[in-house]
Legacy VTK file of the C-alpha trace (Angstrom):
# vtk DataFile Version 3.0
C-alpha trace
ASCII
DATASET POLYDATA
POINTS 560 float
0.000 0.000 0.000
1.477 3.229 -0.672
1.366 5.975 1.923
-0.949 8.870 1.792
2.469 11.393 1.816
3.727 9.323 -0.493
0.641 9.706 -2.871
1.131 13.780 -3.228
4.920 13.634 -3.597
4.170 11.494 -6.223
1.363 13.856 -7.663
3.364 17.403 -6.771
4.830 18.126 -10.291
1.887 17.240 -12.288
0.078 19.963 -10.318
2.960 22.298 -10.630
2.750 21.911 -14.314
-0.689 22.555 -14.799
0.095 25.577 -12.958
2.523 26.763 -15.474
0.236 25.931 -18.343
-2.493 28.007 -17.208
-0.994 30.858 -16.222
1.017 30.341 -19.807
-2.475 30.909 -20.851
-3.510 33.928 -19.081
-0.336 35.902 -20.215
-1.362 34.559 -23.683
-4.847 35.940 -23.515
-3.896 39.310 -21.793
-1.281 39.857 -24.091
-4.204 39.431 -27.212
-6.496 41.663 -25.609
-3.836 44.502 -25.147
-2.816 44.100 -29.488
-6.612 44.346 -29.685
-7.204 47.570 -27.108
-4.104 49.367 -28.815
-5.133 48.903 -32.422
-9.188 50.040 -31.183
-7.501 53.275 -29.733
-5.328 53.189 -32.938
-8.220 53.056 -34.606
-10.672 55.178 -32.775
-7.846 58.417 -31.882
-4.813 58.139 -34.195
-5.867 56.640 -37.340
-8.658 59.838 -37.722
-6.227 62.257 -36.816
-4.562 62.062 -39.784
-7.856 62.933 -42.018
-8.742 66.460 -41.287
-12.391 66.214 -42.420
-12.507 62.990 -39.258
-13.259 63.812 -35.855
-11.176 63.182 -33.525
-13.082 60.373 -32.002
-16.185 59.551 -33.838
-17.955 57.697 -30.600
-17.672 60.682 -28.912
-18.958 63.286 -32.036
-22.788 63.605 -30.859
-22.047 64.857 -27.607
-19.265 66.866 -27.886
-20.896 68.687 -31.110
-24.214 69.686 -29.201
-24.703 73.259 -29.040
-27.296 75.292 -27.700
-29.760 77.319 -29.716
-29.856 80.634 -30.455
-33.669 82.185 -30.384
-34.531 86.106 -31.207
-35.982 87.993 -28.287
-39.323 86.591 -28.250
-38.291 82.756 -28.279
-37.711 82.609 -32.381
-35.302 79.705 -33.236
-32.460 81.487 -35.372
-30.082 78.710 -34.626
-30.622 74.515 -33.660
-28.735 71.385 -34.176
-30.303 68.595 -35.684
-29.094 64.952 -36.378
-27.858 64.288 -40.155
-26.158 61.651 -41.631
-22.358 61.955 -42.512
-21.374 59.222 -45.251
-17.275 57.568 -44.979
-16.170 54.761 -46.511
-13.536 51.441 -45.481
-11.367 51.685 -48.588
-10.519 48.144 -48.014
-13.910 46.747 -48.870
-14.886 49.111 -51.815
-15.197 45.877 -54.644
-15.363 48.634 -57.335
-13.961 51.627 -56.492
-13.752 53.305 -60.498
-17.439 52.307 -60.810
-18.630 53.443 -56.972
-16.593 57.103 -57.507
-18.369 57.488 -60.873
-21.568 57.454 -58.946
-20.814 59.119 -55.888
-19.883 61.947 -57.573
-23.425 61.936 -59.557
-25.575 61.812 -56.019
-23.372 64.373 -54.538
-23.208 68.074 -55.522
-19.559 69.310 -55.633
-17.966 65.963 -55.746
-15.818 64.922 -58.430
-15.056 61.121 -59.284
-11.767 61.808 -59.220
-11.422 63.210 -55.726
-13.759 60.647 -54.035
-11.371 57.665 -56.423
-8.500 59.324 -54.572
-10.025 58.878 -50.757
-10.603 55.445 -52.227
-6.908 54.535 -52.516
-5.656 56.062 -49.154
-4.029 53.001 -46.809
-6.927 53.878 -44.609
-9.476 52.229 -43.111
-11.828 54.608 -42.530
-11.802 57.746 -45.010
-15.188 60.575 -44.913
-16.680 60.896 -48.177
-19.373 64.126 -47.111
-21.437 65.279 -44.432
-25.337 66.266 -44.100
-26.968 64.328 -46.654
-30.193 64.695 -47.813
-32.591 61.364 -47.590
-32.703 61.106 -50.692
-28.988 61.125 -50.976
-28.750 58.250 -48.425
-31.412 56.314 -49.931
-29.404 56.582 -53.404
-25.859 55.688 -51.866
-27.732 52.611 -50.473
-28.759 51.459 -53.574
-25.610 51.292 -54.533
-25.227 48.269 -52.557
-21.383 48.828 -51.409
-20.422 46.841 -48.729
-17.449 49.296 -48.427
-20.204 52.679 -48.022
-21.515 53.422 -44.817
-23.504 55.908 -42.472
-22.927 57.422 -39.386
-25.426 59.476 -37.450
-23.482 63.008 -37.123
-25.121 66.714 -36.500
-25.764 69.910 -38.358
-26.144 73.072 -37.185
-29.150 74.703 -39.079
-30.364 78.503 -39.450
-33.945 77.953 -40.169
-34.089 81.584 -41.730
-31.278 81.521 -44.026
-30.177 84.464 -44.663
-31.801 86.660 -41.895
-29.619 88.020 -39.016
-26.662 86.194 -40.900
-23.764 88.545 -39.834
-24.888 88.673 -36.382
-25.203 84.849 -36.284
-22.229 84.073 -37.555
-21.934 79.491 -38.640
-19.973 77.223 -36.919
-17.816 74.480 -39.279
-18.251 70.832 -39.698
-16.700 70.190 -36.467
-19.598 72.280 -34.775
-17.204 75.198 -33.492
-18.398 78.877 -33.970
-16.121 80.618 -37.016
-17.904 84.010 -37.142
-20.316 86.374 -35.463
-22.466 85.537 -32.105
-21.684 81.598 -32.858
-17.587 82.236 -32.551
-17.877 85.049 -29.338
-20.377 82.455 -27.331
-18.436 79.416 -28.477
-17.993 78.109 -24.955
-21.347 79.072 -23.709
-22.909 77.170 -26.727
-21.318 73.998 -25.965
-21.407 74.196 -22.157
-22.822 70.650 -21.474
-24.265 72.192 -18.283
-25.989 74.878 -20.550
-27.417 72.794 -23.577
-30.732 72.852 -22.832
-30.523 76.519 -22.371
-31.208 79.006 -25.256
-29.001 82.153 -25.978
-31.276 84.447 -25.760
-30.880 87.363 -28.190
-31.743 91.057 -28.493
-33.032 90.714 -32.150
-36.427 90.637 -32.917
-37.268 89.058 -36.167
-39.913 90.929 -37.447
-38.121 93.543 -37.041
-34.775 92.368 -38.573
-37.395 91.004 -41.791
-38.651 94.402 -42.084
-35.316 96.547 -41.985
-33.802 93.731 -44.450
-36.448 94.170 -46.610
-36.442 98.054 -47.268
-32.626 98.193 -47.191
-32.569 95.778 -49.912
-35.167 97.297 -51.898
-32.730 100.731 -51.206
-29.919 99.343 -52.209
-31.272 98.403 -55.566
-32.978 100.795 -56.088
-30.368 103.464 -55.934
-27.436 100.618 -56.972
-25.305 101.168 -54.191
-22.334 98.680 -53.502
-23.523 98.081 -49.654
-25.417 98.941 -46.615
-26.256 98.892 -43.316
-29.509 98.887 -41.321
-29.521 98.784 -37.402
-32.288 99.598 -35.193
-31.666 99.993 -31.081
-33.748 100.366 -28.396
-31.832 103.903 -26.949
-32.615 103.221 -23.036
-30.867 99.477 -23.012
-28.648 99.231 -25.940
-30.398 96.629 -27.245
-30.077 95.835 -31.350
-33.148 94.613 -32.533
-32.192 94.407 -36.100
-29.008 94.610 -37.112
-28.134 94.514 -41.257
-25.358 94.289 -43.103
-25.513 93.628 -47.264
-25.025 91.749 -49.524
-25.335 88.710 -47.253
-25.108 85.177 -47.182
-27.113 82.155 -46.048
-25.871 80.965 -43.046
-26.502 77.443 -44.429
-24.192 77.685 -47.141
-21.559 79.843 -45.643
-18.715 78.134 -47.638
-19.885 79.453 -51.123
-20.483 83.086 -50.001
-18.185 85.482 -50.910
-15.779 87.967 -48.610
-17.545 90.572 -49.759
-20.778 88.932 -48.678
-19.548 87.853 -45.093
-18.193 91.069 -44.429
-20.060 92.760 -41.564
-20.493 96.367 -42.500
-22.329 97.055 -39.324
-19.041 96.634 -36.777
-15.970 95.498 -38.772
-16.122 98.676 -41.601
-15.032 101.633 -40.394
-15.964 104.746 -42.276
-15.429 108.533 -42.297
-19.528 109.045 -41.299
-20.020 112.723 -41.836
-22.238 115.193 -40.996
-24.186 112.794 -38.185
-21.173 113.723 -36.137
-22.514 117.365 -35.794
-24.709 116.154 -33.597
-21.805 115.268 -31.184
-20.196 118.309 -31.755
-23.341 120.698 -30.864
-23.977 118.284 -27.458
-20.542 118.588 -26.610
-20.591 122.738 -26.726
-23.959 123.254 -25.064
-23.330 120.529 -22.674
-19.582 122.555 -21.808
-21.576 126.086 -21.757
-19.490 127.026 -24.694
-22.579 128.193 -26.416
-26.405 128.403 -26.331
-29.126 128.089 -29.237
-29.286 131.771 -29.766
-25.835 132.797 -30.509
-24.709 133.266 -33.933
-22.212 131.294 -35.485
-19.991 133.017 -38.473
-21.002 130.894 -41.505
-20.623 133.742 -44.226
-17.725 132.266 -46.199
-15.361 129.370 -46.431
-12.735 128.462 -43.840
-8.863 128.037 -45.738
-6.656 126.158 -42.876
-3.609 124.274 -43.464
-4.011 124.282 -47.050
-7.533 123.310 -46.978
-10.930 124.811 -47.537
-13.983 124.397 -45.647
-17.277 124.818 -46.990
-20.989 124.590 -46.963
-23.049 122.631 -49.596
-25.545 125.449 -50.231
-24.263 127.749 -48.065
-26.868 130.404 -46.336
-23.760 133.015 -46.544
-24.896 134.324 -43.119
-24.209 134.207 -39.498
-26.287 131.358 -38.248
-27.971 129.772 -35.168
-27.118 126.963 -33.714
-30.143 125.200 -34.390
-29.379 126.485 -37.929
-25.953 125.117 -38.333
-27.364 121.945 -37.096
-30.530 122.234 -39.192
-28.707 122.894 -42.273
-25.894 121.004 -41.842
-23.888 123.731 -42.136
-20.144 122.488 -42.124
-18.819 125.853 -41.581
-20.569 126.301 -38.211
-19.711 123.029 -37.474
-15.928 123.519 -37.547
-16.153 126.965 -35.505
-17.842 125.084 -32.673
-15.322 122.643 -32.852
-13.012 124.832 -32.667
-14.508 126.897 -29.927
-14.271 123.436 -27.917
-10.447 122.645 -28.758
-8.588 120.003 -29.430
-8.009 117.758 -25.887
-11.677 118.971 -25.215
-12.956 117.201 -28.028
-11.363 114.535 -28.055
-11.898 113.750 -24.586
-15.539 114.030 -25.697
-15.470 111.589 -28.633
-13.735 109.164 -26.263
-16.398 109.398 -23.626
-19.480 108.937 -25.796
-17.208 105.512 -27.420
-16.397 106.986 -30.704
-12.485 106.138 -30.142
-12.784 102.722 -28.868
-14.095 99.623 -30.496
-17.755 98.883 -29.897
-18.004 96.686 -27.365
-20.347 94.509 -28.793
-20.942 90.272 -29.153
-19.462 89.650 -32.580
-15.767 88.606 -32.904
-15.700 91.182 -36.520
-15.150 94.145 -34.602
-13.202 97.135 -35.689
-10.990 99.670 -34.190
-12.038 103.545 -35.289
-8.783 105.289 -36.907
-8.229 108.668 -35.542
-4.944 111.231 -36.129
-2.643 110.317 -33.384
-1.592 113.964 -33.458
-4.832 115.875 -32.848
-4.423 119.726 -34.245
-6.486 122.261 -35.222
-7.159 121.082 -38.422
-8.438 117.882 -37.380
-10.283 119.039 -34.714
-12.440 121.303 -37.580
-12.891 118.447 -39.672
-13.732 116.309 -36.735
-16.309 118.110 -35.688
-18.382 117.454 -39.101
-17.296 113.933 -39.423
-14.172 113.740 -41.673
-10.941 112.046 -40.311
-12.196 109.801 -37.924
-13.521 106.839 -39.168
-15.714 104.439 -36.993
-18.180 101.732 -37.254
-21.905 102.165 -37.794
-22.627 100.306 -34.238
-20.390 103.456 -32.985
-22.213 105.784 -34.265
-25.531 104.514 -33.401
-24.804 103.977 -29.874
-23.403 107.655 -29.317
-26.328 108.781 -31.421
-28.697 107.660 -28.842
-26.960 109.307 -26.239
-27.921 112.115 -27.340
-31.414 112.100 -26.669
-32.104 109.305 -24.368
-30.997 111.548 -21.357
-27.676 111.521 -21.614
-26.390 108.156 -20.901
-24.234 105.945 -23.188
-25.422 102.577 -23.518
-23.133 100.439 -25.270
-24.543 98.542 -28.133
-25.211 94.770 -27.001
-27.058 91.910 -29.190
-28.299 89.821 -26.052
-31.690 90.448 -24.313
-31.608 91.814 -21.298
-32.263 88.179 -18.985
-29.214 86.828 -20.725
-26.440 90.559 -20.127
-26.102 90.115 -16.572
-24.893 93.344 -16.730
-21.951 92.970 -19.029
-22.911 95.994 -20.586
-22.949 99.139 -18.285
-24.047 102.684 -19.259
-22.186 105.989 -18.441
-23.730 109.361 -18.347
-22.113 111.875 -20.649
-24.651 114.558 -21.243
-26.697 116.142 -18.722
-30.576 115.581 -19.245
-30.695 119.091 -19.868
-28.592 119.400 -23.337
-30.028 115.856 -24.208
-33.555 117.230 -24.103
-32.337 120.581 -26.230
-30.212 117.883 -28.715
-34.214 116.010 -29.262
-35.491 119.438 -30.344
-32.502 120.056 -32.660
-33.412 116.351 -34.707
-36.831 117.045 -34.843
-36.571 120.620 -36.430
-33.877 118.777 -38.878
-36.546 116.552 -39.932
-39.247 119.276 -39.886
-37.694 122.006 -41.455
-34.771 120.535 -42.634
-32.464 118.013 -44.882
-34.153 114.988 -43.134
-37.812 115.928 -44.224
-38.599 112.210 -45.885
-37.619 110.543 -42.901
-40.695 111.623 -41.521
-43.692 109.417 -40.991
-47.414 110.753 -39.619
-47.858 110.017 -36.459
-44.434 108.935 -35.382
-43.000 112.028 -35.315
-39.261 110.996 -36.113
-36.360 112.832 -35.446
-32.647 112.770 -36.791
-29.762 113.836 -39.069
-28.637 113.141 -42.222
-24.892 112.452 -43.293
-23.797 112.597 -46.593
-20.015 111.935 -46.449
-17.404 111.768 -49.284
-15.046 109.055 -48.986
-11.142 109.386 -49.309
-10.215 109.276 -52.775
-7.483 106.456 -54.020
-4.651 109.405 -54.310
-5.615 111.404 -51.885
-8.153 114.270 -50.896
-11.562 113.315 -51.554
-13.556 111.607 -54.297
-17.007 113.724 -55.291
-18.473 111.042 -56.718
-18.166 108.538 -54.078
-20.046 109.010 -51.346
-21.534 107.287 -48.082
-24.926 108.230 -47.361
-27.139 107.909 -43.811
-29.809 108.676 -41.508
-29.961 108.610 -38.282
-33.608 108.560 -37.075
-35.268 108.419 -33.491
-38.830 108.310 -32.596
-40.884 108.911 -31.019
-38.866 112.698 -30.852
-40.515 113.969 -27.621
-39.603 110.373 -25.533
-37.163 108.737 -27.981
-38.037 104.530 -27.362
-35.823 103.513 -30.676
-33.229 104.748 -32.911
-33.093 103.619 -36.956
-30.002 104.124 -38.681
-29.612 103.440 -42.849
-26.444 103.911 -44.354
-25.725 103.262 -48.258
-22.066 102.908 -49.488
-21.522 104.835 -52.931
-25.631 105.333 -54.179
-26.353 106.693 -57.282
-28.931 109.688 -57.742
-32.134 108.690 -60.061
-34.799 110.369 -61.771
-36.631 110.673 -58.726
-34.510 111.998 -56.820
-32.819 114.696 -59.292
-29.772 112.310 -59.405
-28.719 113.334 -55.727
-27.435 110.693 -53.703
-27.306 112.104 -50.227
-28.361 111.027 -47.119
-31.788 113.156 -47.176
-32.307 111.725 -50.578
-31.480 107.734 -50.108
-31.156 107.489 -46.737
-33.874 109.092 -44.818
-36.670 107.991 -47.020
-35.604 104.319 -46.001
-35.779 105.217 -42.513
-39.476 106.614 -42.775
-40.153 103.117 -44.493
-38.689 101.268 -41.750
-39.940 103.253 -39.564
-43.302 102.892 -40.921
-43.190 98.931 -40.474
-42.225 98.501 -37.172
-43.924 101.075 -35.451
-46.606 99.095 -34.834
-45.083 96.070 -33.999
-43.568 97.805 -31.568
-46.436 98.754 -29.852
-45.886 102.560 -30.311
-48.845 104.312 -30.880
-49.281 106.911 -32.923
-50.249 110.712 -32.382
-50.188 113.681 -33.629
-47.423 116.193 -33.210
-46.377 118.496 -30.201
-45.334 121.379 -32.023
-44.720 123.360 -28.453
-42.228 120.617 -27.924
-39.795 122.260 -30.969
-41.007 125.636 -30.626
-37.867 127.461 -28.774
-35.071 125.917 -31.774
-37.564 126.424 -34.574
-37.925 130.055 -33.773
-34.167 130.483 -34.531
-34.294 128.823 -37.549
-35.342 130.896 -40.598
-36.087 129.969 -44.155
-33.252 129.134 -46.371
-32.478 131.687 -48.907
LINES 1 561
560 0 1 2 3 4 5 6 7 8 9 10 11 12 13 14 15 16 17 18 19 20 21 22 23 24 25 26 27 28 29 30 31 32 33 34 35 36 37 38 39 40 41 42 43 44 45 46 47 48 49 50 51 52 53 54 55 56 57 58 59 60 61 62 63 64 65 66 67 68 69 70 71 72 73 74 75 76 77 78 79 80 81 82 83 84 85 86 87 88 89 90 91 92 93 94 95 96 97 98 99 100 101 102 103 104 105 106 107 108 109 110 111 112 113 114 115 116 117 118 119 120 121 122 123 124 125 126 127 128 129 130 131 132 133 134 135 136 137 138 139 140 141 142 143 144 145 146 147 148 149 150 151 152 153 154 155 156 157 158 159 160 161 162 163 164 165 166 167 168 169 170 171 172 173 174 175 176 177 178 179 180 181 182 183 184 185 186 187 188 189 190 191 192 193 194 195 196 197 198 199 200 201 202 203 204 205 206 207 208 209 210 211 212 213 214 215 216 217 218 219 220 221 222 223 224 225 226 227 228 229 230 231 232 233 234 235 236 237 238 239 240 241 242 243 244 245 246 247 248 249 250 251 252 253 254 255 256 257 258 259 260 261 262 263 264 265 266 267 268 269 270 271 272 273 274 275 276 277 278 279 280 281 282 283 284 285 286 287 288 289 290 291 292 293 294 295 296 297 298 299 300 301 302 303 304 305 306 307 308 309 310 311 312 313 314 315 316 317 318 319 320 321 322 323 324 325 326 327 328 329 330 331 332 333 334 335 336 337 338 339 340 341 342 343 344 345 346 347 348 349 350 351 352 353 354 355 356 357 358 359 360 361 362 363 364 365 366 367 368 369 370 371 372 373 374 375 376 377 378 379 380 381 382 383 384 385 386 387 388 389 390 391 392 393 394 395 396 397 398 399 400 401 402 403 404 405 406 407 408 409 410 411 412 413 414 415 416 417 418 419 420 421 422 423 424 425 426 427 428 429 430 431 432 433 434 435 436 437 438 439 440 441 442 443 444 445 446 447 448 449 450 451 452 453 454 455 456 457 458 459 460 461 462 463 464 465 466 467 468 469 470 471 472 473 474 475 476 477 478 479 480 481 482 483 484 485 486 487 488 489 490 491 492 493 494 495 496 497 498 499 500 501 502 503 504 505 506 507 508 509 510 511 512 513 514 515 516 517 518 519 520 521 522 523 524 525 526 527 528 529 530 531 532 533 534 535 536 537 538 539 540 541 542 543 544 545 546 547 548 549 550 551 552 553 554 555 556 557 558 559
């Protein structure tokens, strides 16, 4: 009989080798499933890196491409993301690649064989062919029957209105990040996981932005100019419920638009505006106590400076008012005042209402103003009736409404005001007093002056025109180029909104004696405007308070 310790001697090294087998095994099998982890990561990171139109990780695309929307200031979707399907291809098991381009190319727009032959033949295993097909694009690639074709579920961020609100939009790319306008400057807001289901809230009001794209178009054409700009702003808050630039571009199809048609006119061009600055210029003297309404301004014949000459239009030839400088744009009476002011004093001025600072508003095309660094006498005249200082149209608008909303600068903002959290904080820099006197002056413009078709019954607007000619290619000035505007608030008495139109190089017509100024082209398409939104507004109309205009009328008399 053999013993029992006997027994697991005997047995010890069979044990001990099926020991070493199995763990053998298990180094065997962890070693596989590393080769297969590394060539999944491989796969899933490295391998797409290398294809710039691949994500960097395709299982994580849905979530890290969501982005809020965007909605106008009554709830309006401008912007959503919706699910679309992104076609790529395994080059590897494409059976008939010459055959599968030729088609390819046939279902999708902008293809070419050759280019979808060449994806083909990459070493890859994984190649995108395009994104955001239609159904009927995915139904036809199906039919192809390709083993080698295949979908994945991706996103696309959509602008249901096109073209609307475009510049102030902005589009993000194909990997969902914001390239222009309120999509770039709220990137990481947009795509704050903790903020998805939370809309961005704008200031924009789409009926409003339909109706101030609509007349500025028709403008535009009608008078052939190379560009415009619309903006309307609620004066109090700062708010931009429309805000226009053209020619545009649809949102959707951002890649075929031109620069010319993504250039935002409204913030990023900067332009010499003209005589809209006089209205600066006036609030600035009567606000120092340089001058009051009654005194007389000399205006009786050109100024010669430095080599220059300053004139009027159609000069009156006479001392005038200061209501009548204003009222007929008199750019004589303009540079005196400036020059009563002085050079550090105005400047200091056009600094404090934010006419030599970028506007601080929510787009990332945003221009600095261009100003003489040395400030002298001669640009101070000049200056003071809107030549050689060259700012945005957002600039203008926002010190424009400072001028009669009591004083107080509001800076220009495209958010509503739940979503500011006061980002955006106003300054006074006019008393309430010279404000008031400054919504007389625009209301006798429009009255008895150069903005008369800017006027619309019972809306009683007030305003200035501008009629600016831009710097010529060799210097000085050309004639025959010109940039046109209006700047319109109503109602005058207790301004709620300000309308601004601006067209870059009009041409007269037959109805308008072939002048192209800012009285002819420009204030006509703020009466329209004006006309349309009203209502929507909820401003109701009256007639006018001529006791309201009654002290600056007096002083104005009837041109000669």
């Amino acid at each position: 009989m053999i013993r029992v310790d006997r027994l697991f001697r005997l047995q010890r090294p069979s044990l001990d080798q099926a020991h070493q087998r199995l763990s053998v095994l298990i180094l065997l099998f962890a070693a596989g499933f590393l080769v297969v982890a590394g060539r999944a990561v491989d796969l899933g990171v490295f391998q797409y890196a290398g294809d710039p139109a691949a994500p960097v990780n395709p299982a994580e695309a849905d979530h890290r491409w969501q982005r809020a929307e965007i909605v106008d200031r009554r709830g309006e979707v401008l912007a959503t993301t919706v699910a679309s399907q992104w076609l790529y291809a395994d080059p590897r098991r494409i059976q008939k690649p010459e055959e599968t381009a030729l088609a390819l190319a046939e279902i999708l727009p902008g293809q070419t064989a050759g280019d979808i032959l060449r994806r083909f033949r990459r070493p890859k295993e994984f190649v995108w062919i395009e994104h955001n097909l239609t159904p009927s694009q995915v139904a036809a690639v199906n039919a192809l029957g390709e083993p080698g074709l295949n979908f994945k579920t991706g996103s696309l961020r959509l602008y249901p209105h096109g073209r609307l609100a475009a510049h102030a939009l902005g589009y993000t790319g194909i990997d969902g990040e914001g390239l222009a306008g309120l999509e770039k400057f709220f990137d990481r807001r947009l795509t704050d996981p903790a903020r998805l289901d939370e809309p961005l809230r704008l200031s924009l009001d789409l009926r409003v932005q339909h109706a101030a794209t609509d007349e500025l178009a028709l403008a535009m054409d009608e008078f052939q100019a190379k560009g415009a700009v619309a903006l309307v702003m609620d004066v109090h808050s700062g708010e931009l419920l429309s805000l226009v630039s053209l020619p545009d571009y649809n949102a959707n199809r951002y890649a075929t638009a031109t620069p010319e048609q993504k250039r935002n006119r409204a913030t990023y061009e900067i332009y010499e505006q003209g005589s809209a600055l006089k209205a600066v210029t006036i609030a600035a003297a009567l606000d120092a106590g340089l001058v009051r309404l009654d005194d007389r301004i000399d205006a009786t014949k050109p100024i010669r400076i430095a080599g220059y000459t300053i004139h009027d239009f159609h000069g009156q030839r006479r001392d005038l008012t200061v209501p009548e400088v204003f009222t007929y744009s008199s750019n004589i009476g303009s540079a005196r005042l400036g020059d009563t002011l002085g050079a550090e004093r105005q400047k200091r001025f056009f600094r404090q209402v934010g006419l030599l600072s970028p506007a601080d508003v929510e787009v990332t095309e945003v221009s600095a103003p261009r100003y003489p660094e040395r400030w002298g006498r001669i640009h101070t005249m000049t200056a003071s009736f809107g030549h050689g200082v060259s700012i945005s149209s957002v600039q203008l608008a926002q010190a424009m409404a400072a001028m009669v909303n009591g004083g107080r600068l509001q800076p220009a903002t495209l958010l509503a005001d739940a979503d500011r959290q006061g980002r955006h904080r106003g300054r006074q820099v006019i008393s309430p007093e010279t404000s008031a006197v400054m919504r007389q002056l625009m209301r006798v413009a429009v009255v008895k002056g150069t903005g008369s078709f800017a006027d619309v019954p019972g809306y009683r607007v007030a305003g200035k025109t501008s009629t600016a000619e831009k710097p010529g290619q060799t210097g000085g000035y050309d004639h025959d180029r010109v940039l046109s505007s209006f700047t319109g608030v109503f109602p005058a008495e207790t301004p709620r909104y300000l309308v601004f139109a601006m067209l870059d190089e009009p041409h007269g017509t037959e109805a308008t004696y072939q002048f192209a100024g800012g009285g002819w082209v420009a204030a006509p398409t703020v009466g329209k405007i004006i006309a349309r939104i009203g209502p929507l507004l909820g401003v109701e109309p009256r007639p006018a308070d001529q006791t309201f205009i009654r002290e600056a009328a007096l002083l104005v008399q009837e041109k000669d």
